[in-house]
C-alpha positions as CSV (number, residue, x, y, z in Angstrom):
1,X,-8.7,4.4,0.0
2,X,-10.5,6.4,-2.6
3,X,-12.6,9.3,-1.7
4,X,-15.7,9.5,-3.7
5,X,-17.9,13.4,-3.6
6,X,-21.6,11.9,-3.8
7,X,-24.4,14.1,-4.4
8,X,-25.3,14.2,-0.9
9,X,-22.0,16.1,-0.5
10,X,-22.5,18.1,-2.7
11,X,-25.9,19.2,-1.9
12,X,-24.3,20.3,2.1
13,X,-21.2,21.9,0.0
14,X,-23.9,24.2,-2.2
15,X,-26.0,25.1,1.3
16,X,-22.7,25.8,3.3
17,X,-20.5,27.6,0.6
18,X,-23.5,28.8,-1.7
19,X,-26.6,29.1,0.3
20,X,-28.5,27.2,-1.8
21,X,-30.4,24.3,-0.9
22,X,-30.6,21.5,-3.2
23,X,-31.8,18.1,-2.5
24,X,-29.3,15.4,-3.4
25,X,-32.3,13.4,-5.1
26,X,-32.8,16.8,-7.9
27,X,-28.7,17.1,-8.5
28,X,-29.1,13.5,-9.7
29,X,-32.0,14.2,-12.2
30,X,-30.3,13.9,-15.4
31,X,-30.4,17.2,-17.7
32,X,-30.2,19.1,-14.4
33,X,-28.1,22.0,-14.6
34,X,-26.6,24.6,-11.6
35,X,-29.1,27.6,-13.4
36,X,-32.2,25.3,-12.6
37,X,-31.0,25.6,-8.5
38,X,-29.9,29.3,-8.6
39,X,-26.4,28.1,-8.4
40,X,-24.2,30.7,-9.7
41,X,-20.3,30.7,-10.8
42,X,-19.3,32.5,-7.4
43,X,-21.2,29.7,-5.7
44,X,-19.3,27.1,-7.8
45,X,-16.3,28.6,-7.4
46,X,-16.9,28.6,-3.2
47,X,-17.5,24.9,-3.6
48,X,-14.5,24.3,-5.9
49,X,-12.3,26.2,-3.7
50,X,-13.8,24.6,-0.1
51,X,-12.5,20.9,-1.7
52,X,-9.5,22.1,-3.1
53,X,-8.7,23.3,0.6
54,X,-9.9,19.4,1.9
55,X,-7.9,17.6,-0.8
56,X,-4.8,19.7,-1.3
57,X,-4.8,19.6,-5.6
58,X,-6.4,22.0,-8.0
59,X,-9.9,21.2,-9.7
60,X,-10.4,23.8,-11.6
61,X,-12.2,21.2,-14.5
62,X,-15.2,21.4,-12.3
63,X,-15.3,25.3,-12.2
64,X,-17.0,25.3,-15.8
65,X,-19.2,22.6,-15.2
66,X,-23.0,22.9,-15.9
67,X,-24.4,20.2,-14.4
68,X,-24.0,18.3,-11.1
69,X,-23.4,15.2,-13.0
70,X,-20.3,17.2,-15.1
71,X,-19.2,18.9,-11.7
72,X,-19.3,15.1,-10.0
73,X,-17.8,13.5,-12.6
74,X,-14.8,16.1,-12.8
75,X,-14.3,16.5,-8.7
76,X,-14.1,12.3,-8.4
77,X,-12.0,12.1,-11.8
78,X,-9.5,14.8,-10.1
79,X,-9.7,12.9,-6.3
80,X,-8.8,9.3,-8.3
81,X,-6.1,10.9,-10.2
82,X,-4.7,12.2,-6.8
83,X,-5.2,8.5,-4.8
């Protein structure tokens, strides 16, 4: 089975790691980046580190990412990689 991080995940990750709530409907806007949520790199890095700890491999691609749509894309490349 292949585990898929959806934006609704994402958007409880950034308010339990980050503080920052984000409604899964704005991380999908396209153009959308973290700086338009007040989503900074020690926020990112919370969220990067909380699903390393879930899925037991490194994803440090998504650490640079700008966007949600980057940071999704990255997380679910690194999770099918790992299947």
């Amino acid at each position: 089975m292949t585990v898929e991080l959806t934006s609704t995940d994402l958007a409880t990750l950034l308010k339990q790691k980050a503080g920052v709530t984000v409604s899964p409907l704005d991380l999908d806007r396209p153009g959308a980046t973290f700086d338009d949520f007040g989503v900074d790199s020690l926020g990112l890095l919370a969220v990067v580190g909380e699903l390393e700890n879930r899925h037991g491999r490194s994803m440090t691609s998504a650490e640079t990412s700008k966007s949600s749509a980057e940071f999704l894309q990255a997380v679910n490349l690194s999770l099918k990689e790992g299947s």
